[in-house]
C-alpha positions in Angstrom: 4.0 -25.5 -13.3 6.7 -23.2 -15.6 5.2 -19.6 -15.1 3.8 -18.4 -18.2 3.9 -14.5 -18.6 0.7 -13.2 -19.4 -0.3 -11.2 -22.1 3.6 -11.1 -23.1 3.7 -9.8 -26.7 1.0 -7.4 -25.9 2.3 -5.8 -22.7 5.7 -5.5 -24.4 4.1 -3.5 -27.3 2.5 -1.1 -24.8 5.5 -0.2 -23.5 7.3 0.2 -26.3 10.8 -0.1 -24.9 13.3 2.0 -26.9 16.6 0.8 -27.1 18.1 3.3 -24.9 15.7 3.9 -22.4 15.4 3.2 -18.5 12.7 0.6 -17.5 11.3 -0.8 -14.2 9.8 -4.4 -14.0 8.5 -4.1 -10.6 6.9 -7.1 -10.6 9.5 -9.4 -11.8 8.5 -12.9 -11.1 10.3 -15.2 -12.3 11.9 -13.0 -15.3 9.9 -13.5 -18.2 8.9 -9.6 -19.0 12.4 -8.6 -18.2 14.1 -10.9 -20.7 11.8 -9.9 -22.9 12.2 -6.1 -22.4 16.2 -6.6 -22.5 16.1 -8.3 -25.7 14.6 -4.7 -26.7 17.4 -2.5 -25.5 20.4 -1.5 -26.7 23.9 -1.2 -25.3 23.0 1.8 -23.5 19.6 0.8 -22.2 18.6 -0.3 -18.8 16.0 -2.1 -16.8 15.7 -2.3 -13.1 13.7 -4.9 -11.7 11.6 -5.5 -8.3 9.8 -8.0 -6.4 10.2 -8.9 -2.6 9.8 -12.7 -3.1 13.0 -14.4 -2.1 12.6 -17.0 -4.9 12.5 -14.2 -7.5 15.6 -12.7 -6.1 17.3 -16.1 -6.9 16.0 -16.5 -10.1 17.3 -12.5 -10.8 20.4 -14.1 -10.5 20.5 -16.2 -13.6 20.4 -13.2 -15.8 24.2 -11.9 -16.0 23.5 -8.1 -18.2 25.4 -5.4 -17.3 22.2 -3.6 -17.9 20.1 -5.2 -15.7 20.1 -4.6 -11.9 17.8 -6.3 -9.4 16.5 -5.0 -5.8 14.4 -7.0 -3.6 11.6 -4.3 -2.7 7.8 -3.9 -1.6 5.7 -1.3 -4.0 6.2 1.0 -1.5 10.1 1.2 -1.1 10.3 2.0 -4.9 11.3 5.3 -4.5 14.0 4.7 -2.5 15.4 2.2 -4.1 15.8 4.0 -7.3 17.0 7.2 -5.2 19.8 4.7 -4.1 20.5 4.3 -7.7 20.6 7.9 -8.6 18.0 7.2 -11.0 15.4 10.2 -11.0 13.6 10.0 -14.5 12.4 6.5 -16.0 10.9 6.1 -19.4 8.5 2.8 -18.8 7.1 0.5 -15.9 5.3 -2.5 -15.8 3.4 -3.8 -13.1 2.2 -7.7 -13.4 -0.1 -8.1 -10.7 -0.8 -11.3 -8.8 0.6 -14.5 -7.7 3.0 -16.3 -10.1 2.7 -20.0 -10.6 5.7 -21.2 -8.6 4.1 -19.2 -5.7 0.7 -21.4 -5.7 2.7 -24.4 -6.9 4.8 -24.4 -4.1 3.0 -26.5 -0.6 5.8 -24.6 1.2 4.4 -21.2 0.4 0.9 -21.6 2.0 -0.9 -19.5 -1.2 -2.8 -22.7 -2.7 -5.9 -24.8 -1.2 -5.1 -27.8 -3.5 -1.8 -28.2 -1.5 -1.2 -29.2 2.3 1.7 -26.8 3.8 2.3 -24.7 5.9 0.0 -21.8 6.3 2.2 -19.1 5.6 1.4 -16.8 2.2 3.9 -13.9 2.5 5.4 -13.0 -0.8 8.1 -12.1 1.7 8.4 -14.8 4.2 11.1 -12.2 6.3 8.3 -9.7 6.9 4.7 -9.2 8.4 2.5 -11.9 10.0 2.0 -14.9 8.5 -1.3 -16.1 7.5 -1.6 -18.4 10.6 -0.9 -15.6 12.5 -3.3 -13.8 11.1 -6.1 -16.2 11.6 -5.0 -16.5 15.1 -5.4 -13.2 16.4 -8.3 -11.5 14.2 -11.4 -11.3 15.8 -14.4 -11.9 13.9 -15.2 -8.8 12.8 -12.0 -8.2 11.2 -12.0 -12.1 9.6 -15.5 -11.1 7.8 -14.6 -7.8 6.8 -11.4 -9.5 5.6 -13.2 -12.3 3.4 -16.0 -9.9 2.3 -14.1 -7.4 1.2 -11.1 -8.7 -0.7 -12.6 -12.2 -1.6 -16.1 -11.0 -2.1 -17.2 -13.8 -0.6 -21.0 -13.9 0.5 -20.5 -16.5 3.2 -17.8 -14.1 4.9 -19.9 -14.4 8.1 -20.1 -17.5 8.5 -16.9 -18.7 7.3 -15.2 -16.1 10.2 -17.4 -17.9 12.6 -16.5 -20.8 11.6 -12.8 -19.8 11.8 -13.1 -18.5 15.5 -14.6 -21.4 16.3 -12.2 -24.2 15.4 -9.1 -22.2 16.2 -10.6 -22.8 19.7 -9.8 -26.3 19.4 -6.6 -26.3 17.9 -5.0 -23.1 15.5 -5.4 -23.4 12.5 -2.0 -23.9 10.6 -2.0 -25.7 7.7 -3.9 -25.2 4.3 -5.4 -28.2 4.1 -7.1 -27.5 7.6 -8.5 -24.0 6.4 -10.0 -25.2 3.4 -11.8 -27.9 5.7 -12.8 -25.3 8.0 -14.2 -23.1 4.9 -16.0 -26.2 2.9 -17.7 -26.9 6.2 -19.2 -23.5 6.7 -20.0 -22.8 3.3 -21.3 -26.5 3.5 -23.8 -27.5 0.4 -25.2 -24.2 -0.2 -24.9 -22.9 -4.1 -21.9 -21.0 -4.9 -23.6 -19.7 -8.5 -19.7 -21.5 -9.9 -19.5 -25.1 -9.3 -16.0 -25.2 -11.0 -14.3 -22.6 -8.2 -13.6 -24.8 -4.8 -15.3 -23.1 -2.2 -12.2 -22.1 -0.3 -10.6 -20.4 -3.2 -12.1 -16.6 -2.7 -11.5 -16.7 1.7 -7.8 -18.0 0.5 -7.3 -15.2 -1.9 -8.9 -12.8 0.7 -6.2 -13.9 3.0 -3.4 -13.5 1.0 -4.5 -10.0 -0.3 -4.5 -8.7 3.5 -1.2 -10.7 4.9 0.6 -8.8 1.8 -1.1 -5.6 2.1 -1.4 -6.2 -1.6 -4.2 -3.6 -2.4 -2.5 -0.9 -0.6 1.1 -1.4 -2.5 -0.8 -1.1 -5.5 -2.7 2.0 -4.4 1.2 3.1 -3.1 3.3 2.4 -6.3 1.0 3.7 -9.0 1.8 7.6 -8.2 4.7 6.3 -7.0 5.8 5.2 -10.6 3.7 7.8 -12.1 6.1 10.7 -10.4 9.5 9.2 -11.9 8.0 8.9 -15.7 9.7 11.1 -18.0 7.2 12.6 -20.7 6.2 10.0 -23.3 6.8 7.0 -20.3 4.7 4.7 -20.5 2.9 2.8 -17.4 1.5 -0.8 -18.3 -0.8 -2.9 -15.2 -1.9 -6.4 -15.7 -4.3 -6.9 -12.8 -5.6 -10.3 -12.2 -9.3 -9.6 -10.2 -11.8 -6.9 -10.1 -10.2 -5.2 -6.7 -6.6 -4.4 -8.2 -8.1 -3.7 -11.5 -10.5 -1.0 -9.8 -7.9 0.7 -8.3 -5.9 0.9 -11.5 -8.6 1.6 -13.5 -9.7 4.6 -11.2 -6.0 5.8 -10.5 -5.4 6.3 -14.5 -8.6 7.6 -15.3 -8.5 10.3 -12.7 -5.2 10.8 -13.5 -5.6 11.5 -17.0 -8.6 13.8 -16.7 -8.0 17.9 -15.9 -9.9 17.7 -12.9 -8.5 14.9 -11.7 -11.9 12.5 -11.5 -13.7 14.7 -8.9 -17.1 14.8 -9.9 -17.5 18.1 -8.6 -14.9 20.3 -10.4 -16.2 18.4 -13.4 -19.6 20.4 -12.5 -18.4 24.0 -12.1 -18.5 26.4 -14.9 -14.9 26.8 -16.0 -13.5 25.9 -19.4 -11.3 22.7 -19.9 -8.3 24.8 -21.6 -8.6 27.3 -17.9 -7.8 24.0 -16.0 -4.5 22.3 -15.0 -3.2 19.8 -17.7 -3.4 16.0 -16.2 -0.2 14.1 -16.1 -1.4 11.0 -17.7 -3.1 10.1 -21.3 -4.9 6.9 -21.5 -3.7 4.9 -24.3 -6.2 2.3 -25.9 -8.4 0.5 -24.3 -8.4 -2.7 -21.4 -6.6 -5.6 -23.5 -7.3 -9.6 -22.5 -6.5 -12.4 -23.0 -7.2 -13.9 -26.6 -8.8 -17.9 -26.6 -5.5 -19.3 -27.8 -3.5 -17.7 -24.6 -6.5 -18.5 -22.4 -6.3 -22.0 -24.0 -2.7 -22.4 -23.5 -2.6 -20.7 -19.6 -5.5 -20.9 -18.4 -4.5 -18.6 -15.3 -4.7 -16.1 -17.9 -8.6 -15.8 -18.2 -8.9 -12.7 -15.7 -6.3 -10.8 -16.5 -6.8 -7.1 -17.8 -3.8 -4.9 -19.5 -4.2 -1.2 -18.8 -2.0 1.6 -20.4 -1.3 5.1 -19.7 1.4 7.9 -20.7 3.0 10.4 -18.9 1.9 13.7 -20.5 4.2 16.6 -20.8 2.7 18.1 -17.7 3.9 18.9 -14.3 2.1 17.2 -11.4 -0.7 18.7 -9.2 1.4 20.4 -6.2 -0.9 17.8 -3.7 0.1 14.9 -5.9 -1.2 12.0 -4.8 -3.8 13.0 -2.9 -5.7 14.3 -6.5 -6.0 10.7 -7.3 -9.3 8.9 -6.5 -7.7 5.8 -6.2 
């Protein structure tokens, strides 16, 4: 399946590119917000674009702009990568969570249940364990805590038991052999969602903790917030409820004085005596309309948050003021 950017005509609204301003796609996929976002600067503009999937680094290379420059990077190198390119102030970033289309398309890639491959699910097959690895060396504690946490999956339990158990036999490498292993524990018990396969939320679980994804979220967002030059704007589209609560909490605390601690919020001192915060919320969430949802149906989850650097220097502990 052709990846379909989400929420495209909205997201590029909320950023409002100007036509010579610096932007950052760090999440560029196959391309589709950077084109768009390049057919919105001018001569002088420029856009610098991220992702640490090998296939997306090819793909960066069918668009020849003199203003557009490419670095294959986790969240977490983002700073150094745009130190490398001597660029200190940027005036918008987008961040389009989640797994493109070519990534869950692809049996090679590991990411999708409804394909037999290889069990890999790296976004960057060069780096970290793979997911067979993974599942070959977590104990069962970790392997519940794992599928609890990040798939909010009920059955964690006994879908980690059921893991340990048959990697005893033989490892487990190969998709179609996981999702066997999962059906069978979660056997005919009611899911609540007869339409979700019942492998989907421990394969999604995996993937979020081979990638580290929920921490390079947690890592970029001051990250980006720190190079935003006053009036940038930072747009997320997160895809499920754990990356959206991050960025949710991360710009709400970020655009409040006392920075979402409950407690200053308590103590008797007037807002105008307190620190400006470095970030104004603009709007509100934004999904996906029933045409779009219609036409992509990956769409359906996705949320669109936006927030603005303020003309406001950062807290001197920045980040750790952010209740992320």
């Amino acid at each position: 399946m052709e990846h379909v950017p989400v929420l495209l005509h909205e997201t590029i609204a909320a950023l409002a590119p100007r036509p010579e301003g610096v932007y950052v796609d760090a999440t560029f996929g196959r391309g589709g917000h950077s084109r768009a976002i390049l057919e919105r600067l001018g001569a002088r503009g420029r856009l610098v674009a991220f992702d640490r999937d090998p296939a997306a680094e090819r793909a960066a290379h069918d668009i020849q702009d003199a203003r557009f420059t490419f670095r294959r990077a986790w969240f977490s190198e983002i700073d150094r990568e745009l130190d490398m390119l001597a660029i200190a102030r940027i005036d918008g970033a987008l961040l389009d969570l989640g797994v493109s289309s070519p990534q869950l398309d692809d049996p090679a890639r590991g990411f999708s249940y409804r394909f037999d491959g290889a069990l890999d699910m790296r976004m960057d097959p060069t780096r970290g364990e793979s997911a067979a690895e993974f599942l070959a060396r977590a104990d069962v504690r970790e392997l519940t805590e794992v599928i609890r946490d990040y798939g909010e999956e009920r059955f964690a339990q006994s879908i980690a038991r059921a893991i340990a158990k048959a990697r005893g036999g033989a490892p487990i490498q190969t998709t179609r052999r996981l999702a066997e292993v999962v059906a069978q524990a979660v056997g005919a018990r009611t899911r609540g969602d007869w339409r979700q396969d019942p492998a989907a939320r421990t394969f999604q679980a995996i993937r979020i903790a081979v990638n580290r994804e929920l921490d390079e979220v947690s890592a970029a967002l001051p990250r980006i917030t720190a190079r935003l030059a006053t009036g940038g704007r930072l747009v997320v589209i997160a895809f499920h409820s754990l990356e959206d609560r991050i960025v949710k909490r991360f710009m709400a605390s970020a655009s409040k004085a006392w920075g979402g601690d409950a407690r200053l919020a308590r103590l008797p001192v007037r807002d105008r005596e307190l620190p400006r915060p470095p970030l104004t919320l603009v709007g509100r969430a934004v999904k996906p309309g029933a045409e779009e949802m219609a036409r992509n149906p990956r769409a359906r989850s996705a949320v669109l948050r936006v927030a603005e650097r303020a003309d406001a220097p950062l807290p001197a502990d920045w980040p750790r003021t952010i209740v992320a």
